[in-house]
N, C-alpha and C positions, 0 to 999 in steps of 0.2 A: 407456638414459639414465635417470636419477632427477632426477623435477622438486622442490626444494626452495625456501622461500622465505624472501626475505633484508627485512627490515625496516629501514627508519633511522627512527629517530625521530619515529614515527608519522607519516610526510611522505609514503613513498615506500615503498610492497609491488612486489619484482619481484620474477616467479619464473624463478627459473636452472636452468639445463639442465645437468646433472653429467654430465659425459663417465664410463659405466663404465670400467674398464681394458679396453681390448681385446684378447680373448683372442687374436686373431691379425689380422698385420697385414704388411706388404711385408718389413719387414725381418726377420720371422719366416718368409714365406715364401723371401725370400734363402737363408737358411741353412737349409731343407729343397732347395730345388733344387738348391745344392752337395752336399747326403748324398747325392741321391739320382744326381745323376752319377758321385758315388765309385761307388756300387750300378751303377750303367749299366755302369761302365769293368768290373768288376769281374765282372757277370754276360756280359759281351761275354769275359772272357778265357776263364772258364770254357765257354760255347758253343763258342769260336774250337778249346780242346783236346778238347772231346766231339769235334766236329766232326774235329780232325787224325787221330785214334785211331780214328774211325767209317770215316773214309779209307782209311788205312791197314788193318784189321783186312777191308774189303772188297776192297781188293786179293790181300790175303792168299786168299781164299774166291777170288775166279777162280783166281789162279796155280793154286791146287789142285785146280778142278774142271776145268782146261786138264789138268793130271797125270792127273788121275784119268781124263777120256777119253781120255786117247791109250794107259795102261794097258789100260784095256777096249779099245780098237781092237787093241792090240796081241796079247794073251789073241783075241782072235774070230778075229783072220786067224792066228796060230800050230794054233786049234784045227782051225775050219776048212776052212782050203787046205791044211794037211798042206804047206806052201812048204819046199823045200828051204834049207837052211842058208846057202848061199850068197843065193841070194834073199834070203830075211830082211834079212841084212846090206847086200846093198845096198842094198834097200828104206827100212832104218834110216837108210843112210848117205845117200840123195838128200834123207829128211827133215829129215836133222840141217841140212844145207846150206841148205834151204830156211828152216829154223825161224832158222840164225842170221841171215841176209839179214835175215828180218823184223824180229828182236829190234836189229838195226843202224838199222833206219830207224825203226823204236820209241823209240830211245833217242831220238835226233835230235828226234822230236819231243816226247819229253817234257823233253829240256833247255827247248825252243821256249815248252812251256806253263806250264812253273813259269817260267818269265820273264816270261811275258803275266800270268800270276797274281799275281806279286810285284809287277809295273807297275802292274796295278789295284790291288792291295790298299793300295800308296804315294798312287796317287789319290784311293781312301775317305779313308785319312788326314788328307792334306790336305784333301780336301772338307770332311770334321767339322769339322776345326782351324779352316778357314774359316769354316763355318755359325757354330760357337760365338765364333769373333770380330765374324762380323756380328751375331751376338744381343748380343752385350756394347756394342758400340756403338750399336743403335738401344735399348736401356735407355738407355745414357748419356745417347742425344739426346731420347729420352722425360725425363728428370730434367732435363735443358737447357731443352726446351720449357714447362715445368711453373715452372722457376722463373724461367723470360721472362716467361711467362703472369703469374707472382706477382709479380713488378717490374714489369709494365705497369699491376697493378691498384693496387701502392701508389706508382705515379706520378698515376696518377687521383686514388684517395684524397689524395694529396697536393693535387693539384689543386680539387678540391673542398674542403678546407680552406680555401687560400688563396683563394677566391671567398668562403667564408665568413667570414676575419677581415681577411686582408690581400691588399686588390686591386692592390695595386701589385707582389705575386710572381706574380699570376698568367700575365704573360708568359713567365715564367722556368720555372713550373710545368708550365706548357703546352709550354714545349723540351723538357723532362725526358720529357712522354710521347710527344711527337714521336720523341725516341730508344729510350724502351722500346718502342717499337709497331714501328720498326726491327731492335730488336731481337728484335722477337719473331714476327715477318716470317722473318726468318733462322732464328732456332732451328727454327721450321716447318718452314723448307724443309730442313734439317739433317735433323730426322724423317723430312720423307717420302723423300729420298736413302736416308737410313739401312733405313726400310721397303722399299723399292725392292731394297736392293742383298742384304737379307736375304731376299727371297721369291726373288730371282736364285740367293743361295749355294743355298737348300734344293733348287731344281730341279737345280743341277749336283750338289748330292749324291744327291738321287734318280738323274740319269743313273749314277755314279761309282758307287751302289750295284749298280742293274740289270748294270752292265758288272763287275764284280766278284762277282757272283753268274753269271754266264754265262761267265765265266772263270773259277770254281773248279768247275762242270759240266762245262766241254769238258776240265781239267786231270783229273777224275775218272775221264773217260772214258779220257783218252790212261795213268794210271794202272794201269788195270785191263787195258789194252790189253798196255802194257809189262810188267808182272806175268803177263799169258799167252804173251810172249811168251820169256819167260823160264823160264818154268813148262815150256812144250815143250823148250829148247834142253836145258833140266837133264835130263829125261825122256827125251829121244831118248838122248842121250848115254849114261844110265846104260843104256840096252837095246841100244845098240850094245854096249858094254864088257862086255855079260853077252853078245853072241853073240860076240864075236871068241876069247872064250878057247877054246881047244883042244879042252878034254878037253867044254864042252858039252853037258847030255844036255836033249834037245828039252821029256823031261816034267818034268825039274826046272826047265826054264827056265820054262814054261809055268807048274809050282806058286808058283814063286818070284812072277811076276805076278801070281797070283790073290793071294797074301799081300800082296803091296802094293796090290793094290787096296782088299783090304778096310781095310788101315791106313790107306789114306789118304780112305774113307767117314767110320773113327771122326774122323781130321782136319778134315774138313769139315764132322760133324756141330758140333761144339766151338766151328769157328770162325763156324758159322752162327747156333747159340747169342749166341755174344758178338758177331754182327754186328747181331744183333735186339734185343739189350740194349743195347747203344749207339746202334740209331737210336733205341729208347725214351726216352733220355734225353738226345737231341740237339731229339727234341721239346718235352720239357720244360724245357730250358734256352731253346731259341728261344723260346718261349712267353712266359717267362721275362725273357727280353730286351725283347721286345715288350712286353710289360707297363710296364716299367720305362721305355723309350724313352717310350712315350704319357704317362708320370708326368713324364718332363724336358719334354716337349713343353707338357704343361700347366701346368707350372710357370714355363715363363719367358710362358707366357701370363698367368697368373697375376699374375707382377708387376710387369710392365705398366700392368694392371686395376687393380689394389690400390694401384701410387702414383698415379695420374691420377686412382683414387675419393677417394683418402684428400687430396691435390691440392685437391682439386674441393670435397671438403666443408672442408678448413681455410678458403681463400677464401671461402667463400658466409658462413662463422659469423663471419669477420672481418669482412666487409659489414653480417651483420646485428645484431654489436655497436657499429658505430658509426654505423649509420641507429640504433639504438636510443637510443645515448648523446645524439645530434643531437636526438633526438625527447623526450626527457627533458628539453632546455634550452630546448625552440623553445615559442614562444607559442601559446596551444591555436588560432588558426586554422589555423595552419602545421601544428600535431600534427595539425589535421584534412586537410591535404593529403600528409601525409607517412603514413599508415596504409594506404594501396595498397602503398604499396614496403614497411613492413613488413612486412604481411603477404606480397608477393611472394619475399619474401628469407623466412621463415619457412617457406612452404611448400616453399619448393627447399632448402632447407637440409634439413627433416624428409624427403624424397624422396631427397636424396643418404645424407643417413645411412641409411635402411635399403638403398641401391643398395648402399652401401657395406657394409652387415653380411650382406646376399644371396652379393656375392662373398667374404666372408670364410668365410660358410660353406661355400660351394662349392668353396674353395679350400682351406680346413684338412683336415687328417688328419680320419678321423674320430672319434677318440681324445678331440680337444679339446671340452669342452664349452662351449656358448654360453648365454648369457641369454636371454630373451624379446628378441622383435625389438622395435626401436624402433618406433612407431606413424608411421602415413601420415598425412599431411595428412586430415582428417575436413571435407570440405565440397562439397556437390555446388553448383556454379555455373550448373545448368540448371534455370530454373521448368518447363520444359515446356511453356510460350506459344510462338509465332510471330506473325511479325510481318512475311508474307508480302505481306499487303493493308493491314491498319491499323497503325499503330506497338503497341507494347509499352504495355501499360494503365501509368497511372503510377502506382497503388497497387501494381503489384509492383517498382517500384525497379530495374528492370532495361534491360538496352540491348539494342538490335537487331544481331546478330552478320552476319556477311556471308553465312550459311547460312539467314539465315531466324529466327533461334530467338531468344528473350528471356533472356540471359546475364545472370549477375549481376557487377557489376564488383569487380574488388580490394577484399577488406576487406567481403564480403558474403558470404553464401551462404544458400542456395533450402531457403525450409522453407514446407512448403505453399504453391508457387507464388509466395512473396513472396520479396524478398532484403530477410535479416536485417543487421544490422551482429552483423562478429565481433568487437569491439569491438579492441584491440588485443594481440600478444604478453607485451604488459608490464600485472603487476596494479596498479593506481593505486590510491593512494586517496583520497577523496572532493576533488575542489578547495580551494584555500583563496582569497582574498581578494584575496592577490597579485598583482594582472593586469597588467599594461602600461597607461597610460593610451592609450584608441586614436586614432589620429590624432596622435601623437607623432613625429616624424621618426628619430628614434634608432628605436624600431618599427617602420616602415615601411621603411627600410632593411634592418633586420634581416629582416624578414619575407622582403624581396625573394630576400635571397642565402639566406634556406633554403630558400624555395622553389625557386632554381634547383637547391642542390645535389641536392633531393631531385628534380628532372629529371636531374640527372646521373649521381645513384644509380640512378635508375630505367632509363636506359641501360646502364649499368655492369652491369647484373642480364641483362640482357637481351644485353649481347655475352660476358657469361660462357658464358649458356649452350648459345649459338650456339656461341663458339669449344671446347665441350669437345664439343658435339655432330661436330662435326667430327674429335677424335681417332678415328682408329680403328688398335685392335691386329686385326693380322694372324693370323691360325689358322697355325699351324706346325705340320709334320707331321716326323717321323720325328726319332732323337735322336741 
């Protein structure tokens, strides 16, 4: 923020508080956490086909290491038993029988498992679709709550007016927050439903994932299963069909296997190759993913934070422009009752805005550059006295806290054990002449109802920051 200062005619020096442009802000974050779910969806399909390919390309690697030992079995017992010809063949032929039984109740249950697998995968779906419909909704009721919260306070505000000029609206005024306060009862509870039913979706999509990850395992397994089981029926068969023929010579049968064994080593070596290249880069895509999920996750965190900061600091600076404006018109006893609540609205004000440029930072790219942070409140409130046994010496200006200690009150703060006056937010300058005559009834009245408003202000400050104390965003996990 850049403090500059506005003059009127030599009457009146206030210095104003220049909102910089902000570099980043909820609606800037809005539209990074849509990119970056396009990027979510996007690195999810990419994973999802490493992944189909890594699948398959393994199954591929058993079927052929099932071929390739049943070759070598087949080469050891030709060499040898020296098994008569007829043995051999039937030998081949109990296996072939036995190999298609298996590859029959193989199939059976890989139909079983890519059903379980497509079941769950339809569940994630839905789960997501869920999750990200509940996130969209408790935003909603977050933006709902935020501007209850801001029509309750410019019903106040309202209300406070009319005590100050016209008491005969203040019944009416007083309905009016009678209903924002209803209404903002509701938006609450809208919130916390809303929170509720969001931290509900995320666990059923944790469960939806876990089960969908243990379902494309046992579908992997029954895969590779069925690819050996197929891998034998192919093999036996072809070594049957090479003993039935006739003319048959034992050592060409015999060479014949040894050449297909070794073809189908170079097979395996190739697809063992590309079976090691693709989990390499099924980790990098998961990785990948993961990354990018924890980016959506933080992002709808994100702005959350950013509209309930940004929320929390427009209220607090409209408070403390029209306690300010109120305190510019009121009679200097009044100004002297009314400079706690300024300065109480000043320092929450100065504390939310840099709350607010902490999460901005935390939450922007880090591409985006920021300005110098906006400055804290500069005032320690503690002399360092107690006032355990004796009261609080009264040359330090200060009051006895419930802990014991000599605090200094609103509109003061502890330099060398005394409490200073900070004098006020706004530069005055010097008095003029002007005064109210006192003991005047038009004054006295007036005084009265600034003084109450600035008790009602000074409430107002005090259930803001109760009720924002009270929001809390939830941590979300997975995207």
């Amino acid at each position: 923020m850049v403090a500059s200062r506005l003059c009127a005619s030599g009457v009146l020096c206030i210095l104003i508080q220049v909102d910089a442009m902000t570099p980043w802000n909820s609606t800037d974050m809005s539209h990074k956490g849509d990119t970056d779910k396009t990027t979510q969806a996007k690195r999810a399909g990419d994973l999802h086909a490493l992944q189909a390919a890594s699948r398959q390309t393994d199954a591929w690697l058993s079927g052929n290491k099932t071929i390739l030992n049943i070759t070598r079995g087949t080469v050891n017992r030709a060499v040898s038993q020296d098994l008569p010809l007829a043995k051999q063949i039937q030998s081949s032929n109990d296996s072939l029988h036995q190999a298609q039984k298996r590859l029959t109740k193989m199939k059976y249950g890989l139909v079983d498992s890519i059903n379980a697998t497509d079941e769950t995968a339809r569940s994630l779906v839905h789960a997501r679709a869920a999750l990200e419909e509940a996130r969209k909704k408790f935003i909603e009721a977050n933006a709902s709550a935020n501007r209850a919260f801001e029509d309750d306070a410019m019903a106040q505000d309202h209300l406070v007016q009319m005590i100050i000029c016209c008491p005969n609206e203040v019944q009416a005024a007083q309905r009016q927050v009678d209903v924002s306060r209803n209404d903002l009862a509701h938006a609450d509870e809208v919130l916390s439903a809303a929170k509720k039913e969001t931290v509900a979706k995320q666990s059923a999509l944790a469960s939806a994932a876990t089960a969908a990850q243990n379902s494309g395992k046992e579908r992997n397994i029954t895969i590779a299963a069925y690819n050996d089981a197929v891998g034998e029926v192919e093999r036996l068969g072809v070594i049957l069909k090479d003993l039935k023929r006739k003319d048959v010579d034992p050592e060409k049968h015999i060479a014949a296997l040894e050449k297909s064994a070794r073809m189908q080593e170079s097979v395996l070596n190739d697809l063992g190759k590309k079976s090691q290249e693709l989990r390499e880069k099924v980790l990098v895509a998961k990785k990948a993913y993961i990354e990018i999920s924890a980016v959506v996750v933080q992002d709808f965190a994100c702005i959350t934070r950013l509209q309930t900061r940004e929320k929390n600091l427009e209220m607090t600076t409209s408070q403390f422009d029209k306690t300010a404006a109120a305190y510019k018109s009121a009679p200097p006893d009044v100004k002297h009752s009314m400079k706690p609540t300024l300065w109480l609205q000043w320092d929450l004000k100065e504390t939310q805005a840099r709350a607010l440029y902490d999460d901005q930072r935390d939450c922007a790219p880090k591409s985006i550059r920021f300005p110098p942070p906006p400055p804290l409140p500069d005032c320690n409130g503690d002399t360092n006295g107690t006032c355990g046994v004796l009261p609080c010496w009264p040359e330090r200006h200060a009051v006895c806290s419930a802990s014991r200690n000599c605090i200094c009150p609103a509109g003061t703060c502890a330099k060398n054990g005394i409490c200073v006056d900070r004098g006020v937010p706004l530069r005055a300058s010097p008095p003029t002449d002007q005064h109210p005559t006192p003991g005047s009834a038009a004054t006295a009245a007036g005084t009265a109802l600034l003084v109450a408003a600035v008790l009602v202000i000074t409430a107002l400050v005090v259930a803001m920051r109760r009720r924002r104390a009270s929001v809390i965003i939830p941590e979300m996990a997975h995207g």
